[in-house]
N, C-alpha and C positions, 0 to 999 in steps of 0.2 A: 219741648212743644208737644212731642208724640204724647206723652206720660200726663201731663195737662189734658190735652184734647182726653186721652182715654180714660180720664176719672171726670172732666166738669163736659165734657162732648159743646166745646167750644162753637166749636168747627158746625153744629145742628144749631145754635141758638137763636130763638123767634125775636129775643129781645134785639132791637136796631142798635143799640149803642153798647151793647156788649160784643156783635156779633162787627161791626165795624171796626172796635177798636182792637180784636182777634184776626182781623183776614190782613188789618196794618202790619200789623205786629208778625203774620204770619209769612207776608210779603217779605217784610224787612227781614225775617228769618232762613228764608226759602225752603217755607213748610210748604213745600208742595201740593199735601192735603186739602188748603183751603180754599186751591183752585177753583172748583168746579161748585163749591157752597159759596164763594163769592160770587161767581158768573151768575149763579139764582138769586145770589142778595141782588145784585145790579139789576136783572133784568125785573123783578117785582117793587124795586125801594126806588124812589124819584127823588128823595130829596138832595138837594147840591151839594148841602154840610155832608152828606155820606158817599154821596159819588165822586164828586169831580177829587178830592184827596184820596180815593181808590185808584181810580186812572191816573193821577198822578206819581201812585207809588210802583205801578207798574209797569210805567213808562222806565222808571230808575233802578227798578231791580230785578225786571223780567227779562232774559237776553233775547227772546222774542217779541217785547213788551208792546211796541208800537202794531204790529201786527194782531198780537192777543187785544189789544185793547181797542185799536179800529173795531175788530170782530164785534166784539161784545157790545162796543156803543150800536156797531149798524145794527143789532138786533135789539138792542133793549132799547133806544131814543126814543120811538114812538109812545113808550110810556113814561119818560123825561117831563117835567116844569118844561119852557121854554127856555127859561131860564138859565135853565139846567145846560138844556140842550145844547145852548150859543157858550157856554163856558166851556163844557168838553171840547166841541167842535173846533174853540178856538187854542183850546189846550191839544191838542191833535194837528191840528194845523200850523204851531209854532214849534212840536216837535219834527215835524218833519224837514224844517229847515233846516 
């Protein structure tokens, strides 16, 4: 993953469905790196198809996932679809059970 990121800079990409299917990928891997470039994807991209399966993979592969991922919604929601919004929210709230 490091060796990728440091020849194609994955981990920087403006395109939405390169830089989505890299921070899955990077979740699933526990590249660490792509921490802090997803929490900026999240907090500027609104759409469902790319958020609600981000929060999803970090609820399952982050060991502080429910935590990291509450955070990140309470800051970035207000720029969420509706949509969006009620799917996290309820994706959040069925983890916690």
């Amino acid at each position: 993953m490091e060796m990728i990121d440091a020849r194609f800079h994955l981990s920087e990409s403006k395109n939405s469905e390169v830089a989505f299917e890299w921070f899955m990928l990077g979740l699933k891997c526990q590249y660490t790196v792509v921490l802090p470039y997803m929490e900026q994807f999240l907090l500027t991209v609104g759409r469902r198809k790319f958020v609600l399966p981000l929060y999803e993979q970090i609820l399952k592969t982050q060991d502080n996932g429910l935590d990291m991922a509450s955070d990140m919604f309470y800051r970035a929601s207000s720029g969420y679809h509706s949509v969006t919004r009620k799917s996290v929210t309820g994706l959040l709230l069925d983890y916690r059970r």
